[in-house]
N, C-alpha and C positions, 0 to 999 in steps of 0.2 A: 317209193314206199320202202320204209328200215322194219322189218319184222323178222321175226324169226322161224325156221323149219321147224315143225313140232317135233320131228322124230330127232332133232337134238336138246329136247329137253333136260335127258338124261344124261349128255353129256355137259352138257350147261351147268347141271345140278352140281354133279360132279366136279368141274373145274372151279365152282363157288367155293366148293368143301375145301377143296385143296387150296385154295388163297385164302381163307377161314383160316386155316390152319398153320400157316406161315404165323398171323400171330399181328398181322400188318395193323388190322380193324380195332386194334383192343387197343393202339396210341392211340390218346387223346388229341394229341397235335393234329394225328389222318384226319380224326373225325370232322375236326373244326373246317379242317382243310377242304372236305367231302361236302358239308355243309355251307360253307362259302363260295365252293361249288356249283354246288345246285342254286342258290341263290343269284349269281352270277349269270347260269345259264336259265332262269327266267326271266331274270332282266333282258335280255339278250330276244329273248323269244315271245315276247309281250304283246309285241301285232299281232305274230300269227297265232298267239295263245286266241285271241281276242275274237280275230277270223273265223277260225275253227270254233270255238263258241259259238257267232252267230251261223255259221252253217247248220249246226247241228241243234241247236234249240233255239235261235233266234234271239239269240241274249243281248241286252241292251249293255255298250262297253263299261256303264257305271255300274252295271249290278256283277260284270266280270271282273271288275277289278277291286272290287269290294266282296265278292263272292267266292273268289276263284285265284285273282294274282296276289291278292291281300293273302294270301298262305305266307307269304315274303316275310311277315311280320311274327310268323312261327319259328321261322329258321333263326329272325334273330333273337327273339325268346330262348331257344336251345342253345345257340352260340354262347349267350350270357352267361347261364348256368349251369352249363356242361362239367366245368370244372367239379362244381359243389359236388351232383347230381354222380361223378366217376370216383369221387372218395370213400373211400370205406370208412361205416357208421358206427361207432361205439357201443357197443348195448352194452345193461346192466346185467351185472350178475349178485347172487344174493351172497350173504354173509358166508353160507358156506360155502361157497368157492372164493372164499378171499385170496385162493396164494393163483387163482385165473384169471384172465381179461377174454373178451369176447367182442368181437368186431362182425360186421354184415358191407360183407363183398359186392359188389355191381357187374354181373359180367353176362357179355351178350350170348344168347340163346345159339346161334349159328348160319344157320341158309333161311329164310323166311319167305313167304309167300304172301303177296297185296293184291286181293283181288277188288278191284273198284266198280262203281259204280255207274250211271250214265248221267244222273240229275245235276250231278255239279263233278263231271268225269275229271277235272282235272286238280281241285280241289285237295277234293277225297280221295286221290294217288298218296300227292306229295306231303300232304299232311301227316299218312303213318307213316311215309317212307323217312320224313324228317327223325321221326321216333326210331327207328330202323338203324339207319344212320350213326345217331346220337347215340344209341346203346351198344353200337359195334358190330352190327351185322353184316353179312350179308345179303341182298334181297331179290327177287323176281316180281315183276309187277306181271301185273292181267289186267288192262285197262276195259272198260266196257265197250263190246264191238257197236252197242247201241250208237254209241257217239262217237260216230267213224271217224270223224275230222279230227277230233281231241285226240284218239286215240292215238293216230298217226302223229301228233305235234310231240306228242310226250314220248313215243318211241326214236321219234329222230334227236330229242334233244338226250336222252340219256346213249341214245347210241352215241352222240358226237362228245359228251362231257363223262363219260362212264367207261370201266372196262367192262364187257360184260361176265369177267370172272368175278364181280363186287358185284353191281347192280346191269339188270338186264329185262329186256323188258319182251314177253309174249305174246300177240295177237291173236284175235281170232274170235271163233263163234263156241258152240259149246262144246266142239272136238275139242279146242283149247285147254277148256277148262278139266275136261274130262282125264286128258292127259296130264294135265298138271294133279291133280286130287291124286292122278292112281299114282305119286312118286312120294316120295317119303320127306315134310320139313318139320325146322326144330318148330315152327310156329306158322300159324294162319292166319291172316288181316283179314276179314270179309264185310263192304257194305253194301247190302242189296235187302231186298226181301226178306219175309222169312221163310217162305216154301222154299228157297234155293239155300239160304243160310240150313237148315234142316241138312241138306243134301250135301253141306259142306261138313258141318259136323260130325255126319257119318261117315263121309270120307277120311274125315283126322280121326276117329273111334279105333280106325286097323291100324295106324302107328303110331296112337296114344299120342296123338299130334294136340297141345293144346291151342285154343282158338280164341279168337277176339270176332265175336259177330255184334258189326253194327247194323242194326234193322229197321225197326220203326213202329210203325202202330200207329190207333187213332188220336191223335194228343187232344186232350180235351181243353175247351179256354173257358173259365168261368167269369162271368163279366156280373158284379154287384151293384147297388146303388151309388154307393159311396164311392164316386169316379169323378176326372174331369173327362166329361164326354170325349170332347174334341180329341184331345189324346189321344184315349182310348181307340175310337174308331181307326184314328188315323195307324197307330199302333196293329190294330189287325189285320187293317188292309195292307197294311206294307209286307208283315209276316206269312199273310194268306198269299198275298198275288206275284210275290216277289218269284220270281223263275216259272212264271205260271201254275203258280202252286206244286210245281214237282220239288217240294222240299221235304225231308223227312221228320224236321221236326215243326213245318208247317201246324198250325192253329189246325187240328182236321172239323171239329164242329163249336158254337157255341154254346154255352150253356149259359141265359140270359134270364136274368131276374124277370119278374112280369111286367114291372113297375116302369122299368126304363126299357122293354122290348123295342114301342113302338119309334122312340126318338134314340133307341141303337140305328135300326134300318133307315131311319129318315138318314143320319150322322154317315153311313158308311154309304148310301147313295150319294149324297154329296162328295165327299172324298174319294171315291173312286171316279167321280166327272174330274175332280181336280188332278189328280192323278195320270189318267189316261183319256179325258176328253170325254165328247159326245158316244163317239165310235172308236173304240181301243183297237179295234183293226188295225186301225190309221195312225196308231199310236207308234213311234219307236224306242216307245220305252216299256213295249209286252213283249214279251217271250211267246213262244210255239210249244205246243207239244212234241214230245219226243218222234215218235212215231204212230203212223197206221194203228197201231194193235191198241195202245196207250191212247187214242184218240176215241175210237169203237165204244171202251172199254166206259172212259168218260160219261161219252153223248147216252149212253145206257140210264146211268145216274139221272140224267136231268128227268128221265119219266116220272123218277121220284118228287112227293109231295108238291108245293107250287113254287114256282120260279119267282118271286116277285124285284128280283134288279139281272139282268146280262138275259144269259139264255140263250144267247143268238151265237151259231159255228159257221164255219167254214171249211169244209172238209179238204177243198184243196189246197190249203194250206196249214192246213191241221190246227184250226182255231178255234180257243173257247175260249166268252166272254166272261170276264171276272160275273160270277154270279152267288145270284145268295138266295137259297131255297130255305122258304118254310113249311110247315105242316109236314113234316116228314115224319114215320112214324121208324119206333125203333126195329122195327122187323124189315124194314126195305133194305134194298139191296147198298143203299150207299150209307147204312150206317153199321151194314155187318164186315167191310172189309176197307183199307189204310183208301180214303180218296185219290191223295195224290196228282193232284189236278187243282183248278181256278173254281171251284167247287164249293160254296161254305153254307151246310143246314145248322138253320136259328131251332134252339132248342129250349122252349120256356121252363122256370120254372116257378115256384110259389113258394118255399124253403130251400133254404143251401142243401138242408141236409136231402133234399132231392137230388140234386146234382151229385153229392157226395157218394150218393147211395149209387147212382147212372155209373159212374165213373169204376168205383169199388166192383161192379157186376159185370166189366171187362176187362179182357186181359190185361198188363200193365202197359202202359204206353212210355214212349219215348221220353217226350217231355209233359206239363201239364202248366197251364195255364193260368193268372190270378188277376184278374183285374180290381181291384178294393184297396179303401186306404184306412179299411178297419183294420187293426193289427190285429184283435183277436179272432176276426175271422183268416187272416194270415195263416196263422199259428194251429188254426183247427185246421184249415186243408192242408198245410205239411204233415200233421200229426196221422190224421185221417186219411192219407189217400198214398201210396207208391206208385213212382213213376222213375224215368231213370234220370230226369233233372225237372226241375222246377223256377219257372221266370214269375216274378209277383210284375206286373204293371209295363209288363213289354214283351215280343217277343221275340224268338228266333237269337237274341243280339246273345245270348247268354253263350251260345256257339264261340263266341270270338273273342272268348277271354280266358289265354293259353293258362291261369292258374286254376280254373276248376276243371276236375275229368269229367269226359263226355265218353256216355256209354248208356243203355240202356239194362233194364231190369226184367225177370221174366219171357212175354213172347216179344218185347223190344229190344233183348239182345243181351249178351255177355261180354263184360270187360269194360274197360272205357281208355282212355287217350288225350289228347292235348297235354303240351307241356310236359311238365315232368311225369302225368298221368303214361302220357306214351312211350317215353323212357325208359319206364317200369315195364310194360308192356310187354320188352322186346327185350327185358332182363329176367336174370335168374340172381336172385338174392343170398349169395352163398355163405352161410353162416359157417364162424372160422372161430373154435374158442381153441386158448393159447393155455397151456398150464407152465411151470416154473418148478426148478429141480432144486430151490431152496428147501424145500420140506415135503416130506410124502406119510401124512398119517395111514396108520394099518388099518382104519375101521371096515374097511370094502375087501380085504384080502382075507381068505380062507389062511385058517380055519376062522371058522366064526361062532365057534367055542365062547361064551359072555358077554357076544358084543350085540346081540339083541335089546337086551334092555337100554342100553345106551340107543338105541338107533329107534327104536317106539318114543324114545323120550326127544328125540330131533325129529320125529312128525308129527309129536304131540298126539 
């Protein structure tokens, strides 16, 4: 096992600072270098990337390598555009400063801190660290001890491809984390919850540390008439069941027209037989839940409203069947907090502007769902509703397209990332105006004895 002593954290921090400050991180050649890198050493480490997946959530290798090693396809994203993305940008300036120019600098923040998650732990490391990376940093990761396997895979490969005066990587449980929060960085990656994102933000409050918190929330899916069924269902079940529901920007409930309720459930019964069989137990292409606590936490939910498809667990192997509950009312316990789970309550209703109104009356969620092929109904629930992205007629896929940022709004989180999204992220924008010793009019210099009226008549 490659981890590290907590009680040199500080010295760690420390010896970042000081290779920060050589000046190395800020060639664009290191970067690309760092990022071919890293790229290199997951190729390298793909079996046991895969391994370690299925230990820890029982991942099927197609949903790890489309999930999880498909980050690959990030790196080369960043490699591409690095160059653009490290030039300094022109800005305009207005008539009266004609004898200026004014330029916007790209330069990286310093020591940074990635604290990951456990649902797709290895994913959501390499993903901000690509951004990290690319904008010249320094970093420390904190992989999630939930997913021990993972953890350990991504500590031996940055030990073995890393200095850890550049990139280094912490283990542990909440000692870990605790020590890392009480030390001071120029930035904080965090995706997890939000009762712990809460606890991280305060932590970055005492050295005005700013943060990127990715979180989550209930994502609502609205399912209309004007659909092709089959799609559609198939469409949700892949978005819901995919990692056993431990996604964050998973479908968390439906919101389903009245009209086509009954032949949604019929649609997604069927498609979940095709999918994973009679008995998805048996299936090797479901996932497990995380752990104990996360399994408990679950099987709680299912007392809620009626189960009418799955329902059936396994406690010794911490099993829950794709299931899809109705009659659930909004006061139960599985529609006041993020599911997070193989878990989906059908929620009828009789006008959009129902749903619109459900949606509107909690917090803002992650992403938010569309299924219709009415444009103007489109166009009203973009207008109509804040989320921190928006997929019309699929989901989940909007994740995997390095040009839009992904981030959340409100209690789903602060900031966002992919692509040049993340770039930015992990930069400071340093605005640099230029003046010129051709000419220096006297209207700014004292005394300023008649030169009022001139200057009311330049602000109009």
């Amino acid at each position: 096992m490659i981890t590290t002593e907590l009680s040199n954290i500080g010295d760690i921090i420390q010896n970042q600072r000081e290779f920060f400050q050589t000046g190395k991180t800020k060639d664009v050649t290191f970067r690309i270098e760092q990022l071919k890198n890293l790229k290199q050493a997951i190729i390298e480490y793909k079996q046991s990337i895969v391994e370690a997946l299925q230990r820890d959530l029982h991942k099927p290798e197609l949903e790890t390598y489309i999930t999880e090693i498909g980050v690959i396809k990030e790196i080369d994203y960043a490699i591409k555009h690095i160059n653009s993305w490290t030039k300094p940008k022109k800005a305009a300036v207005s008539l009266d400063f004609f004898s200026y120019s004014a330029r916007i600098y790209p330069e990286p923040l310093g020591v940074v801190l990635i604290i990951g998650p456990w649902n797709y732990p290895f994913q959501l490391i390499i993903s901000p660290l690509i951004g990290a990376i690319a904008a010249g940093n320094c970093a420390i990761i904190k992989p999630s001890e939930i997913a021990f396997y993972t953890s350990h895979i991504i500590a031996e490969i940055v030990a073995k491809h890393f200095d850890p005066a550049y990139i280094a990587v912490v283990e542990g449980g909440v000692e870990a984390s605790q020590k890392l929060l009480a030390e001071k960085f120029d930035h904080i990656f965090f995706t997890g919850g939000t009762a712990v994102g809460k606890i991280i933000m305060a932590a970055a409050a005492k050295y005005l540390t700013p943060v990127t918190l990715e979180l989550g929330g209930k994502s609502p899916c609205i399912v209309d008439t004007d659909i092709n069924l089959e799609h559609t269902v198939r469409r949700i079940a892949w978005g819901k069941f995919i990692n056993a529901g431990q996604t964050c920007i998973a479908p968390d409930y439906l919101l389903v027209d009245k009209k086509i309720k009954k032949d949604l459930i019929a649609g997604l019964e069927k498609c979940l037989k095709e999918f994973y069989g009679d008995n998805p137990a048996n299936s090797p292409d479901y996932a497990r839940i995380i752990s104990q606590k996360h399994f408990d936490r679950l099987v709680n939910f299912l007392e809620d409203g009626e189960v009418i498809i799955g329902g059936k667990t396994k406690p010794s192997e911490r099993y829950i069947a794709p299931t899809v509950i109705d009659n659930v009312s909004l006061e139960d316990s599985i529609m006041q907090e993020e599911i997070f789970g193989p878990i989906l309550p059908i929620i009828e209703y009789t006008e959009v502007s129902e749903a619109i109104a459900l949606i509107n009356s909690r917090p803002k969620p992650l992403a938010l769902y569309l299924f219709s092929q009415n444009k103007n109904l489109q166009k009203r629930v973009l207008q109509e509703t804040s989320s921190g992205g928006v997929c019309i007629n699929d989901t989940v896929m909007q994740v995997g397209v390095s040009s839009l940022p992904f981030g959340g709004v409100g209690d789903s989180g602060t900031g966002n990332y992919h692509g040049k999204a993340s770039f930015d992220t992990f930069s400071h924008n340093k605005s640099v105006l230029k003046n010129s010793f051709w000419l220096d009019l006297k209207w700014r210099y004292a005394p300023y004895q008649g030169k009022l009226p001139l200057i009311k008549k330049l602000l109009g």
